[in-house]
LONU-40221 format. One record per residue (C-alpha): residue number from 1; residue in three letters; x, y, z. Coordinates in nm, 4 decimals, padded with zeros to 6 digits. Layout:
N
SITE  pos  code      east     north        up
SITE  NUM   ALA         X         Y         Z
...
//
This chain:
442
SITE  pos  code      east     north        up
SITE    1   UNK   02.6667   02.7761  -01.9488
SITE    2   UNK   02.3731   02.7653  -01.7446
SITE    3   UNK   02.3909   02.5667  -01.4215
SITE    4   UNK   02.0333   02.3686  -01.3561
SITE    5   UNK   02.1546   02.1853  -01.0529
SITE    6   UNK   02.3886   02.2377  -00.7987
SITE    7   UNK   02.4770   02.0749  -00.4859
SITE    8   UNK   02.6607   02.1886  -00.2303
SITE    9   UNK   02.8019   02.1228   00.1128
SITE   10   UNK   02.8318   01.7769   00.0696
SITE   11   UNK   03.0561   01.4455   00.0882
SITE   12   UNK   03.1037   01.3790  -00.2557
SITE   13   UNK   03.2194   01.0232  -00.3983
SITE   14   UNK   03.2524   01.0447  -00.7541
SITE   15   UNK   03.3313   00.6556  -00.8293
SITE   16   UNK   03.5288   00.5034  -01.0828
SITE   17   UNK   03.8099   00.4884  -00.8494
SITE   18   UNK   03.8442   00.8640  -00.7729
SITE   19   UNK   03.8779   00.9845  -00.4130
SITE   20   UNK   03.6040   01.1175  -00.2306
SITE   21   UNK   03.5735   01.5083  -00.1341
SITE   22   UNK   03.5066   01.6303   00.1929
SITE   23   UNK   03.3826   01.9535   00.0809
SITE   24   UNK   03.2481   01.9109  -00.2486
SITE   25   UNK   03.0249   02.0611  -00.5157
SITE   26   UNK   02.8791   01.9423  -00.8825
SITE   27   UNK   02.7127   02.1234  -01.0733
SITE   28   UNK   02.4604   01.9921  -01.3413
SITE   29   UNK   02.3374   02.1671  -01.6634
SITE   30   UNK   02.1990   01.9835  -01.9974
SITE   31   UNK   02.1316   01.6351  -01.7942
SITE   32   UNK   02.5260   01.6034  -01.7866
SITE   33   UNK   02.7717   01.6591  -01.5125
SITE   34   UNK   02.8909   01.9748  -01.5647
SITE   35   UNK   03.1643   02.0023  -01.2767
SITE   36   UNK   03.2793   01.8142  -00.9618
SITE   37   UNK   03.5110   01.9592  -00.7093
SITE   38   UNK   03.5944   02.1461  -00.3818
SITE   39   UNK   03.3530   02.3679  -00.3090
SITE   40   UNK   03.5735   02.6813  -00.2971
SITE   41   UNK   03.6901   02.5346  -00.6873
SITE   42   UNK   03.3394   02.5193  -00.8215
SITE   43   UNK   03.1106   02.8319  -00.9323
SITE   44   UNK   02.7230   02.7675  -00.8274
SITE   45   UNK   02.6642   03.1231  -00.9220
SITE   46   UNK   02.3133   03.1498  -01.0951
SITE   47   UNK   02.1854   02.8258  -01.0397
SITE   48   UNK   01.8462   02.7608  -01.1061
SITE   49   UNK   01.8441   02.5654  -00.7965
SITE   50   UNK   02.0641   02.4786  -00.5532
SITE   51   UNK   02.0496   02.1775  -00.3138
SITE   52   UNK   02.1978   02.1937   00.0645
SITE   53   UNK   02.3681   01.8704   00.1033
SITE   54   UNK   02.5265   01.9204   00.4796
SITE   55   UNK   02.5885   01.6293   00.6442
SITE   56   UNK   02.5301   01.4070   00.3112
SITE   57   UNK   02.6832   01.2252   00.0726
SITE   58   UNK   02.6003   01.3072  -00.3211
SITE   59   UNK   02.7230   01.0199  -00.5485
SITE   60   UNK   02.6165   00.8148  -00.8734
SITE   61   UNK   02.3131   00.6729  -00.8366
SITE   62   UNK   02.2729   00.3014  -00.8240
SITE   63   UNK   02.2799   00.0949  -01.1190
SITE   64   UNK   02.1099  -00.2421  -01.0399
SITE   65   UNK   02.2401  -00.4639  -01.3484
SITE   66   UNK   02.0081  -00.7405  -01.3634
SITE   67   UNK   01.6399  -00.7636  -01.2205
SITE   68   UNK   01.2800  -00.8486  -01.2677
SITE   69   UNK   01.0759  -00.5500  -01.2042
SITE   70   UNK   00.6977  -00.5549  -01.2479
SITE   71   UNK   00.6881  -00.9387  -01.2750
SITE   72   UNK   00.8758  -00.9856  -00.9522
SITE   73   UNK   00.6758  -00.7355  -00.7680
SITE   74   UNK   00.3608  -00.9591  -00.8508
SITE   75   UNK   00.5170  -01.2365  -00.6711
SITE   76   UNK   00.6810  -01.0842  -00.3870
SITE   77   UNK   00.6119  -01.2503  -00.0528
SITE   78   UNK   00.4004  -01.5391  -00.2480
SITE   79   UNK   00.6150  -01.8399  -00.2269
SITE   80   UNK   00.9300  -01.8570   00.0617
SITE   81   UNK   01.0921  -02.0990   00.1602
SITE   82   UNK   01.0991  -02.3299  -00.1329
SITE   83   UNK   01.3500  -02.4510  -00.3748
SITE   84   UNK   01.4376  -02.2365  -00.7283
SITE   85   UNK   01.2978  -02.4548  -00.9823
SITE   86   UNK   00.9582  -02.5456  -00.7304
SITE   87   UNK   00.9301  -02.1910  -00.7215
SITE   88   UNK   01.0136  -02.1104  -01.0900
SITE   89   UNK   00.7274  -02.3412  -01.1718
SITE   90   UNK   00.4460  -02.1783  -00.9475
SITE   91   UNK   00.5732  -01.8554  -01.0289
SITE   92   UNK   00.4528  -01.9229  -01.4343
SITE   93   UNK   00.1079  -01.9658  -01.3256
SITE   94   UNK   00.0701  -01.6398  -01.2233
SITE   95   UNK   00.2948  -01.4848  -01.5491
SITE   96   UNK   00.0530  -01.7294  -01.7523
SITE   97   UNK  -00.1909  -01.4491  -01.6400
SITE   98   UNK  -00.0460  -01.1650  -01.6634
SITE   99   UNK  -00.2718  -00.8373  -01.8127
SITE  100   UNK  -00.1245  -00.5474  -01.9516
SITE  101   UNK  -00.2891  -00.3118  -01.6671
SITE  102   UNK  -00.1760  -00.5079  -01.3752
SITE  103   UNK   00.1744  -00.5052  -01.5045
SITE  104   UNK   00.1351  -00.1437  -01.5505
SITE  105   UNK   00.0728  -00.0688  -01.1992
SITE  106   UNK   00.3001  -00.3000  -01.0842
SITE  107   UNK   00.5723  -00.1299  -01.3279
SITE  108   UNK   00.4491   00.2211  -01.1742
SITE  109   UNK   00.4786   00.0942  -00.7927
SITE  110   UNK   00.8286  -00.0933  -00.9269
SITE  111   UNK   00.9786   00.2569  -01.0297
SITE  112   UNK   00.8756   00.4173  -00.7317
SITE  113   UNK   01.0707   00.2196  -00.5189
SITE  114   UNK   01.3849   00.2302  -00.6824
SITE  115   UNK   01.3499   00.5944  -00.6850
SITE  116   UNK   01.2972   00.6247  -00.3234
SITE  117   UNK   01.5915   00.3743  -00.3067
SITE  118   UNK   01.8431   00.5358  -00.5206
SITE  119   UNK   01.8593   00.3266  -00.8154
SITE  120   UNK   01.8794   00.5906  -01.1267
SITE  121   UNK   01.9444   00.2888  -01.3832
SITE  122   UNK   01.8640  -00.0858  -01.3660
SITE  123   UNK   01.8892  -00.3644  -01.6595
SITE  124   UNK   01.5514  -00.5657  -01.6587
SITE  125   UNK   01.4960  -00.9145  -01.7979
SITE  126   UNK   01.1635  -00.9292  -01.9628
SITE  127   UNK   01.0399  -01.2591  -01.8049
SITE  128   UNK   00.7063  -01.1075  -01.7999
SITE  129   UNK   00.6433  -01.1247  -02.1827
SITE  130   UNK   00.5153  -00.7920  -02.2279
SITE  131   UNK   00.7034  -00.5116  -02.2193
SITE  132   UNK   00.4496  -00.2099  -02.3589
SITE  133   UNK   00.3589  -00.1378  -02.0115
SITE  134   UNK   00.6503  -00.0717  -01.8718
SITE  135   UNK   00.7451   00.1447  -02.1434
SITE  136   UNK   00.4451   00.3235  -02.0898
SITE  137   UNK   00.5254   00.3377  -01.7075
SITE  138   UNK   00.9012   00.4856  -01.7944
SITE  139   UNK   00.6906   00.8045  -01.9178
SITE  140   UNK   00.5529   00.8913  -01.5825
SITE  141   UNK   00.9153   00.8068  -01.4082
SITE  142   UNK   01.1831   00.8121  -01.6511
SITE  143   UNK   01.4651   00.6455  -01.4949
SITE  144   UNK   01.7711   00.4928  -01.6776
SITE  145   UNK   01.6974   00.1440  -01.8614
SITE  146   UNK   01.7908  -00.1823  -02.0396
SITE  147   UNK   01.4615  -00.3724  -02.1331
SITE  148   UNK   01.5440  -00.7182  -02.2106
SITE  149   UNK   01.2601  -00.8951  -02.3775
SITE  150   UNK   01.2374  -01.2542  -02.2875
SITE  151   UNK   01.2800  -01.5439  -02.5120
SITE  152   UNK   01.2271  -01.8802  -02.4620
SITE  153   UNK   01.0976  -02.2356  -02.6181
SITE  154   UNK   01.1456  -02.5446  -02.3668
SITE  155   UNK   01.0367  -02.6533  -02.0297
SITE  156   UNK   00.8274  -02.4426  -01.7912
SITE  157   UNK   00.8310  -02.1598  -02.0623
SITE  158   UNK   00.7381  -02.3298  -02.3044
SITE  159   UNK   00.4143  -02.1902  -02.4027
SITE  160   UNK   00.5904  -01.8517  -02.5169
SITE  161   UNK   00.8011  -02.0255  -02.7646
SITE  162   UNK   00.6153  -01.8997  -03.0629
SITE  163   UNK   00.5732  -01.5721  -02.9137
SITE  164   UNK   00.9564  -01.5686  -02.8433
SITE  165   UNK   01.0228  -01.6794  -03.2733
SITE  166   UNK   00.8177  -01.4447  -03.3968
SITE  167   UNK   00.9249  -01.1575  -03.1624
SITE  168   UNK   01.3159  -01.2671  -03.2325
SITE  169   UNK   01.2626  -01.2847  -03.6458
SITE  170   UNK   01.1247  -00.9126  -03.5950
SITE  171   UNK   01.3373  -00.7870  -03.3662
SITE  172   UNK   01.4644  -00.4526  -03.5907
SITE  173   UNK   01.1000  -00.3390  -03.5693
SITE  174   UNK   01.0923  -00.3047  -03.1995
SITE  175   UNK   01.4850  -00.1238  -03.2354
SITE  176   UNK   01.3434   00.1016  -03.4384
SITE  177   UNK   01.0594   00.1779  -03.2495
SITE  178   UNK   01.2050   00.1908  -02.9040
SITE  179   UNK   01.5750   00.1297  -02.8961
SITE  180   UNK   01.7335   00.5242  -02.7151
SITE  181   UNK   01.3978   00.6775  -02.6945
SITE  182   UNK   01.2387   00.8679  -02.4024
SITE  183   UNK   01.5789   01.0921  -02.4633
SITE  184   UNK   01.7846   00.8183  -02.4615
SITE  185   UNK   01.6992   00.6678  -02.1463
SITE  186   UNK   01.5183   00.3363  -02.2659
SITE  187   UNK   01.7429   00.1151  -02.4421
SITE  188   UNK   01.6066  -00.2328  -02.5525
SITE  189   UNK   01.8269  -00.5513  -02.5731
SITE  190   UNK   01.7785  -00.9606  -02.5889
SITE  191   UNK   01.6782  -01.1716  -02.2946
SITE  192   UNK   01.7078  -01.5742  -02.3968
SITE  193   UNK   01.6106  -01.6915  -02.0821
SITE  194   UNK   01.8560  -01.9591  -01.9493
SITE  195   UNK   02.0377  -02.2571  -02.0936
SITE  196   UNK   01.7584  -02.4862  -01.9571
SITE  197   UNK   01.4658  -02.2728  -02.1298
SITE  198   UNK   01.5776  -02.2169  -02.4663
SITE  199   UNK   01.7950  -02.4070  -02.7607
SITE  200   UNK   02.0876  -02.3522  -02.9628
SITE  201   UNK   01.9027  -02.2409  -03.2248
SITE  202   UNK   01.7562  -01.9491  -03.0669
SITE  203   UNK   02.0886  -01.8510  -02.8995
SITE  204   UNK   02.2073  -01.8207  -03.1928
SITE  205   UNK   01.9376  -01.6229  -03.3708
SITE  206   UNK   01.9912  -01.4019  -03.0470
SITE  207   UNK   02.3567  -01.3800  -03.1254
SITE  208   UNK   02.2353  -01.3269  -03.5019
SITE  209   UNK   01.9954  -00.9882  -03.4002
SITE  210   UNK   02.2105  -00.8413  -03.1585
SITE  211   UNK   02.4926  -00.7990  -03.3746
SITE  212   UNK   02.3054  -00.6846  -03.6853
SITE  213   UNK   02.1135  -00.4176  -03.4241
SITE  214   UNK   02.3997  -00.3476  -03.1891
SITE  215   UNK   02.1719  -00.4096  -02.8866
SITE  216   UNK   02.3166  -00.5723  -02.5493
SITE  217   UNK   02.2009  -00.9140  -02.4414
SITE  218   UNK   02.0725  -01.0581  -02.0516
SITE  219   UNK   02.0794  -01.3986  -01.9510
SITE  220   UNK   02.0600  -01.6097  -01.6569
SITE  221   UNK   02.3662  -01.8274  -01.6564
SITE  222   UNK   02.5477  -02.1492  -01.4513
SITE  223   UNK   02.2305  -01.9987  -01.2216
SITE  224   UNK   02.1998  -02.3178  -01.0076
SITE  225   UNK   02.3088  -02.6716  -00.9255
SITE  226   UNK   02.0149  -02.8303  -01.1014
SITE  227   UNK   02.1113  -02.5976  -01.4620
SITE  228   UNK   02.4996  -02.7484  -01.4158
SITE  229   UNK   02.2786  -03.1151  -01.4241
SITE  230   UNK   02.0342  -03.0357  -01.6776
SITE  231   UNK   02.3408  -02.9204  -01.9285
SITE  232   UNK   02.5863  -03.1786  -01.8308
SITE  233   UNK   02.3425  -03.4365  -01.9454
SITE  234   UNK   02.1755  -03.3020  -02.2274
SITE  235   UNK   02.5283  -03.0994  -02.4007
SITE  236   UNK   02.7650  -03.3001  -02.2182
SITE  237   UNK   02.9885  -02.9539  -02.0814
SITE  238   UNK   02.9114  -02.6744  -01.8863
SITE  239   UNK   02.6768  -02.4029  -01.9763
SITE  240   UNK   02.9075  -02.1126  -02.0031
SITE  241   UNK   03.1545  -02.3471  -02.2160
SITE  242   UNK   02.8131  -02.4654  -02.3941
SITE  243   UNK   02.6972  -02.0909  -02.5154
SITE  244   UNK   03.1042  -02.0172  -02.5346
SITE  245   UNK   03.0962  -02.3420  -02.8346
SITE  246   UNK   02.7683  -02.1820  -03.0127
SITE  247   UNK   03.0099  -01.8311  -03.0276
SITE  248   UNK   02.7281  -01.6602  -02.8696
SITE  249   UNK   02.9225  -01.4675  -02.5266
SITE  250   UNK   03.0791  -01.1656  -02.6375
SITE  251   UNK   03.1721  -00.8256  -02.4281
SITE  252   UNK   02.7930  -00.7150  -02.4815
SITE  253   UNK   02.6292  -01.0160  -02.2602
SITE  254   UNK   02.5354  -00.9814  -01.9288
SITE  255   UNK   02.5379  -01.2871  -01.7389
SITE  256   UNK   02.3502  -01.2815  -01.4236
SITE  257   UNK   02.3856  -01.5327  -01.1125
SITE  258   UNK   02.6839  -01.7023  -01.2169
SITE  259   UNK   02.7122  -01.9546  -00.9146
SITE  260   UNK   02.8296  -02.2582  -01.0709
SITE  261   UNK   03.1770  -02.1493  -01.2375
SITE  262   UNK   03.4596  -02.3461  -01.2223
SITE  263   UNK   03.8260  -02.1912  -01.2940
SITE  264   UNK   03.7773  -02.2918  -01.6584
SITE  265   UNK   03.4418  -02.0931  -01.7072
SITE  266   UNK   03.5833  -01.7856  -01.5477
SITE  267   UNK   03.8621  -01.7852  -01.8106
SITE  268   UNK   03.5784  -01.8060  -02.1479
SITE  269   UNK   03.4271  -01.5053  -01.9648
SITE  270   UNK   03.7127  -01.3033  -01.9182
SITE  271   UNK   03.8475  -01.4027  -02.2641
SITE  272   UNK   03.5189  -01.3100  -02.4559
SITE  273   UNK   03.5035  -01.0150  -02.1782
SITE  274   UNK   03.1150  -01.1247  -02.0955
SITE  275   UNK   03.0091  -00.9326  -01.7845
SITE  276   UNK   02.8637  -01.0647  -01.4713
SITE  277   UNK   02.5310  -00.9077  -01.2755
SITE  278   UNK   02.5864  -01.0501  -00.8958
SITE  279   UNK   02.2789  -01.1159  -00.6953
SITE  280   UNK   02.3806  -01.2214  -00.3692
SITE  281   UNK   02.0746  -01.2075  -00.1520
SITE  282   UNK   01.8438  -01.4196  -00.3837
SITE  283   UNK   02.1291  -01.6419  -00.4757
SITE  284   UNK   02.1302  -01.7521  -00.1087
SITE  285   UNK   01.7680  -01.7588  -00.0324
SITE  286   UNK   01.7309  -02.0209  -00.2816
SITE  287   UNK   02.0436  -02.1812  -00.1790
SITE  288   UNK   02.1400  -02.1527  -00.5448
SITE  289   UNK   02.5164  -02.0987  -00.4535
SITE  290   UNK   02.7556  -01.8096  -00.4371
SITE  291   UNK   02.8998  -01.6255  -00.7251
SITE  292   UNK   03.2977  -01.6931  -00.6769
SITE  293   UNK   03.3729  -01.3568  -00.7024
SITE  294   UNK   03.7865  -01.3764  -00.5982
SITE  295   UNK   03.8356  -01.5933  -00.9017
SITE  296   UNK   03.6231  -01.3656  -01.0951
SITE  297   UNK   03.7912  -01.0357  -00.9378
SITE  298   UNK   04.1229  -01.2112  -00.9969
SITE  299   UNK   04.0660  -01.2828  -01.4161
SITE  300   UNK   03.9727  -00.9398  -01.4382
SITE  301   UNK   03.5741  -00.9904  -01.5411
SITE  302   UNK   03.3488  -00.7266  -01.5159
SITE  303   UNK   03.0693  -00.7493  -01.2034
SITE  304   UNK   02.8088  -00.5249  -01.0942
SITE  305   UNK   02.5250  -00.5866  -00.8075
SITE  306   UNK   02.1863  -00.6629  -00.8506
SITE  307   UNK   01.8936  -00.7588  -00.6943
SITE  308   UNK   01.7442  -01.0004  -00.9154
SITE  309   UNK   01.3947  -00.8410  -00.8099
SITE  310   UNK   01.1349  -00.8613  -00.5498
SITE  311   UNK   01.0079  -01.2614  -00.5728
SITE  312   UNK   01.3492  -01.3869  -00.4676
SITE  313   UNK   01.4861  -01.0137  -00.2821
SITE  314   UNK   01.1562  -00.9312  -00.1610
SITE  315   UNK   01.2986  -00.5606  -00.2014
SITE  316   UNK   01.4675  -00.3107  -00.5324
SITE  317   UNK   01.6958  -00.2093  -00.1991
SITE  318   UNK   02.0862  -00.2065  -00.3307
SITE  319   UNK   02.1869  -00.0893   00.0363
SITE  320   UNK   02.0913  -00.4433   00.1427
SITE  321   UNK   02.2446  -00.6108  -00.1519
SITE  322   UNK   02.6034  -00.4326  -00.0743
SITE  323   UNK   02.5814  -00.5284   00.2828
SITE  324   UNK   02.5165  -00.8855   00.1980
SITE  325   UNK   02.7612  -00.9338  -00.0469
SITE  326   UNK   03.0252  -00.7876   00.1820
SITE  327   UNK   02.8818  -01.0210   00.4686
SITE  328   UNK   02.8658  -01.3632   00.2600
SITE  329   UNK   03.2433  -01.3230   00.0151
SITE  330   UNK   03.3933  -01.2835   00.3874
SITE  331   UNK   03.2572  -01.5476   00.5010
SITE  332   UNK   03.2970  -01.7540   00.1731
SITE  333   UNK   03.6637  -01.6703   00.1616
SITE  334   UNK   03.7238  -01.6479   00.5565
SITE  335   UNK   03.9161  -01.3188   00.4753
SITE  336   UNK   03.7683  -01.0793   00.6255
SITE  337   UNK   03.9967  -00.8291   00.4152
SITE  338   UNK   03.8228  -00.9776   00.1236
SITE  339   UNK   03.6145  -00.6815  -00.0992
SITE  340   UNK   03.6552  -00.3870   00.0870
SITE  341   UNK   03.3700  -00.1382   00.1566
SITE  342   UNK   03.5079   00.1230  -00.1371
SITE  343   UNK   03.4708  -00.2197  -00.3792
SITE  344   UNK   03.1218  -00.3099  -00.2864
SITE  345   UNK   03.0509   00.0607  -00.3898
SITE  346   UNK   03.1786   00.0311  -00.6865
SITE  347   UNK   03.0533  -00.2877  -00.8104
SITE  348   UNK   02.6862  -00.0995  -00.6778
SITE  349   UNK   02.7864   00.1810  -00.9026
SITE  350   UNK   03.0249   00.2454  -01.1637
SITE  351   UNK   03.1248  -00.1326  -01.2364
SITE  352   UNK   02.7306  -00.1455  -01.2210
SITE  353   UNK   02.6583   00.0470  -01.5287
SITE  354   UNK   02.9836  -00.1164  -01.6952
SITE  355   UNK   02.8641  -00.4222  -01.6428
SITE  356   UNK   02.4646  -00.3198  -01.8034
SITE  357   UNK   02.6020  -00.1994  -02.0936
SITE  358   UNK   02.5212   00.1754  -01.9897
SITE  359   UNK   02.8992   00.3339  -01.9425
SITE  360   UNK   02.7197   00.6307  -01.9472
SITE  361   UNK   02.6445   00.6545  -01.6110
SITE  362   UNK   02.7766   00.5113  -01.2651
SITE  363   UNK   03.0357   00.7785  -01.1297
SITE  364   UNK   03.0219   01.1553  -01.1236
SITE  365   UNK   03.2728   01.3454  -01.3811
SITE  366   UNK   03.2064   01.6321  -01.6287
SITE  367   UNK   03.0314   01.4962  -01.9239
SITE  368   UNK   02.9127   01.1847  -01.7503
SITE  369   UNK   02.5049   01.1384  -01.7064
SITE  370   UNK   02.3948   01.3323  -01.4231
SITE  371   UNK   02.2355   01.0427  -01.2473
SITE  372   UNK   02.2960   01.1454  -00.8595
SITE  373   UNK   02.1946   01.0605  -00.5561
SITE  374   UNK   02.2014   01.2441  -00.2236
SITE  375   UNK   02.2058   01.0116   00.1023
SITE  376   UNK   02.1250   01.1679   00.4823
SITE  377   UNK   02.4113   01.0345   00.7274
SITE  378   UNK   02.2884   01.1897   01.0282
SITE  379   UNK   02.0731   00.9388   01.1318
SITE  380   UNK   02.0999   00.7683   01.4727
SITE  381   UNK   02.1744   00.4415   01.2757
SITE  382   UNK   02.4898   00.5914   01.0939
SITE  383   UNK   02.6253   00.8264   01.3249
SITE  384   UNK   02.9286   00.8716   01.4249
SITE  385   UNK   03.0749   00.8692   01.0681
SITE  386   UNK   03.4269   00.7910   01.0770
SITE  387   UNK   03.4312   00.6367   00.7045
SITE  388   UNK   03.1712   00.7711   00.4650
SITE  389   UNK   03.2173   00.4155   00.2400
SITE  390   UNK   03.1337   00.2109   00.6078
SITE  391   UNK   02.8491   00.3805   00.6552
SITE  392   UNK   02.6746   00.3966   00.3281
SITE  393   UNK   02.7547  -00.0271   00.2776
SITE  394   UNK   02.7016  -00.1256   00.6447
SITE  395   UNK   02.4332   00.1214   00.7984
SITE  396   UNK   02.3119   00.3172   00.5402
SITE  397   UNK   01.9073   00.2082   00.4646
SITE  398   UNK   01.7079   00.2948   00.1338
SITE  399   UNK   01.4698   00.5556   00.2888
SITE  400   UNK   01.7965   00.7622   00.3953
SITE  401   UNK   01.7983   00.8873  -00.0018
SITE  402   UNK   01.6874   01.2262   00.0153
SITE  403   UNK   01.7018   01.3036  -00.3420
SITE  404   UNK   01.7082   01.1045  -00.6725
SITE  405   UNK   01.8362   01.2829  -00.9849
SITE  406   UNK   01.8198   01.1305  -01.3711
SITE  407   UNK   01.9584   01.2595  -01.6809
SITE  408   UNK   01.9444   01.6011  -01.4947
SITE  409   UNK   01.6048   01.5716  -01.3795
SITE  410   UNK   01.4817   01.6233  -00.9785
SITE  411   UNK   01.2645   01.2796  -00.9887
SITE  412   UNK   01.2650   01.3116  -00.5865
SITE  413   UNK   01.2915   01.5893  -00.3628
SITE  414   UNK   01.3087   01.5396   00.0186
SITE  415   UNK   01.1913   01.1871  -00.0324
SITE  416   UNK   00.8474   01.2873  -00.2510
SITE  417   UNK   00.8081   01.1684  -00.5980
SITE  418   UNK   00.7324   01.4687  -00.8252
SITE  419   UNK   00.4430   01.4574  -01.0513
SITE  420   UNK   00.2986   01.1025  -00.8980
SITE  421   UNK   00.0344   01.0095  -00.6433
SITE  422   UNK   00.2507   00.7486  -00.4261
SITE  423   UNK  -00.0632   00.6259  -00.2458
SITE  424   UNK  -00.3202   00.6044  -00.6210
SITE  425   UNK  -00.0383   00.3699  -00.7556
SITE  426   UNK  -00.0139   00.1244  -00.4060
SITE  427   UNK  -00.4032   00.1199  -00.4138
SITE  428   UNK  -00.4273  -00.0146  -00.7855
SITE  429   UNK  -00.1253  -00.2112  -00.7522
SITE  430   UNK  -00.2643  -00.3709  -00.4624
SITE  431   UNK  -00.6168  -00.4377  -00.6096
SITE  432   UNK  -00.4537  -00.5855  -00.9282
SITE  433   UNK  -00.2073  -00.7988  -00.7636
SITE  434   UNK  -00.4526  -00.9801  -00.5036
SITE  435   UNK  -00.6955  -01.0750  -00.8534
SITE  436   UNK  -00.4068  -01.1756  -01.0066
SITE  437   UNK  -00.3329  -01.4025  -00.7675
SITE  438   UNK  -00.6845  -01.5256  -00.7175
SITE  439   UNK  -00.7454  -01.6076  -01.0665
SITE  440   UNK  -00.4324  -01.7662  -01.0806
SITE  441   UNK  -00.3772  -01.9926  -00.7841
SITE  442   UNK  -00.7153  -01.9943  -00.6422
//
């Protein structure tokens, strides 16, 4: 078979609980792994190209399993230093707004980043209400995706509750047009926004589509203190027991946030085997709690890191996420033994795409996606390396991603963005975003 990519030279961690290699190879052809080995075990032999990755680390790209990208990247920087539900609120004014071209730039400058991050896949909850231009934006940088379109029909959402009906009762059309196109990259699934935002009637008709479509589902769930109040008073339970009694988690639900368990919750979601998409840094900017991830870890439920997106992250940067959440659980469960460095990597990886839905990617072995990523650790801020794992979770920075692979395609070489003018899409991003924001807040 033809070989299309192979790497060489490099330190290669192949996930999904196999041990790294010092020395390693892969080889790509087809957009599939091909082989993964010792270099002196693999044949690179009439490559069409071959990448030098001395003094590097090649491993699965990151799979960032729940986030908000062109919507968040409208509202990044706008509002800090508030509380979720204040900032939830001001947020909708400027969604209320929202024009398919903005969001198209802001998808374009979105994709770019996790590109030059490392992120290869990433499972996006719709809260925007218009998906088309992202799609659209996909085309120019196809990366890995999950697009969840949002539903909702109560409180601050509630102007898209007709919207969110008629979009629900017609589902099939938009799986037929969309669901595994752009090769099989772009998958489309079922956002009902939280317990707070939407009913039991439409978590059921969500329950209702995804099972007669076999298309995943993305929620926000037990996200904060003031969701545990609003649920406990109006269903008189918690919300993960609440959607549990409406028979609506089941293994293809991903649950994002997940603060507010208690012992009982865990056990629904490892029962119904409903996954969980952490997202440690906004979780504690908005002092929304701390995903109990021991319990979690100890039940045996599915999590994989996230970033939640750039209004509450401010950055698509999964190198910050693993350092956080390796920083907070320690210091949540004063153990510092507590989710070692080879864990964080997986949960930013392999567990990752396990827990989107997308088992197709997230470690490197033959037949798997060839989503890679090669990372640069000899930088002064990584060097010496006397564990590979250390460095990438605790010094390792997004811009050290030389090169960004996807379904077997070079999407960056050497840190440029093929096929794309970088500083075109920052201009009209830029220009779009600052009108937005006029028109919308004044």
């Amino acid at each position: 078979m033809t070989i299309d990519i192979a790497i060489i030279n490099g330190t290669v961690m192949p996930m999904g609980g196999t041990v790294p290699i010092e020395r390693g190879a892969i080889t790509i052809a087809g957009g599939k792994i091909l082989a993964v080995g010792p270099q002196e075990t693999i044949d690179v032999s009439g490559a069409a190209k071959v990448i030098d990755a001395s003094n590097c680390v090649v491993m699965p790209g990151f799979c960032d399993s729940h986030t908000h990208i062109a919507s968040n990247l409208l509202l990044r920087g706008l509002l800090e230093d508030v509380r979720l539900f204040e900032w939830l609120s001001t947020m909708w004014q400027l969604k209320r707004n929202f024009d398919p071209e903005t969001l198209y730039w802001a998808s374009l400058n979105g994709l770019v980043e996790m590109v030059k991050s490392g992120v290869t896949s990433f499972n996006e909850h719709f809260d925007a209400y218009a998906v088309e231009p992202q799609i659209e934006a996909l085309k120019k940088i196809p990366l890995r995706s999950t697009l969840g379109y949002g539903f909702a029909d109560r409180g601050v959402y509630a102007s898209i509750t007709d919207w969110s009906w008629k979009t629900l009762h017609s589902f099939g059309d938009l799986v037929a047009k969309h669901h595994k196109s752009q090769n099989g990259l772009l998958h489309v699934g079922l956002s009902p926004h939280a317990t707070y935002s939407c009913g039991p009637e439409m978590f059921r008709l969500s329950r209702e589509v995804a099972d007669a479509h076999n298309v995943p589902i993305h929620i926000h769930l037990a996200e904060a203190p003031q969701e545990t109040v609003y649920v406990a008073e109006t269903y008189g339970t918690s919300a993960v027991r609440w959607l549990h009694s409406l028979e609506f988690l089941k293994s293809d639900v991903t649950a994002a946030h997940c603060t507010q368990l208690d012992e009982d919750d865990v056990k629904i979601l490892a029962a119904t085997k409903t996954k969980i998409a952490h997202c440690p840094c906004c979780n504690a900017k908005v002092t929304s709690g701390t995903l109990p991830l021991k319990c979690v870890r100890e039940h045996g439920v599915t999590v994989g890191l996230a970033t939640d997106g750039p209004a509450s992250h401010n950055t698509l940067d999964m190198f910050q996420e693993m350092k956080f959440a390796g920083l907070i659980h320690k210091d949540k469960t004063a153990d510092p033994e507590f989710l070692k460095t080879t864990e964080i990597l997986e949960m930013a990886t392999s567990e990752g795409a396990k827990a989107m839905n997308r088992p197709e990617t997230g470690k490197l072995a033959p037949g798997m996606a060839a989503d890679v990523i090669v990372v640069d650790l000899d930088k002064a801020h990584t060097q010496p390396v006397y564990d590979t794992a250390a460095a990438l979770v605790y010094s390792s920075r997004a811009d050290d991603v030389l090169h960004t692979i996807v379904a077997g395609r070079l999407l960056m070489e050497n840190r440029l963005v093929a096929g794309i003018d970088e500083a075109e899409i920052r201009a009209n991003f830029r220009s779009k975003a600052h009108a937005l924001r006029k028109r919308s807040l004044g």
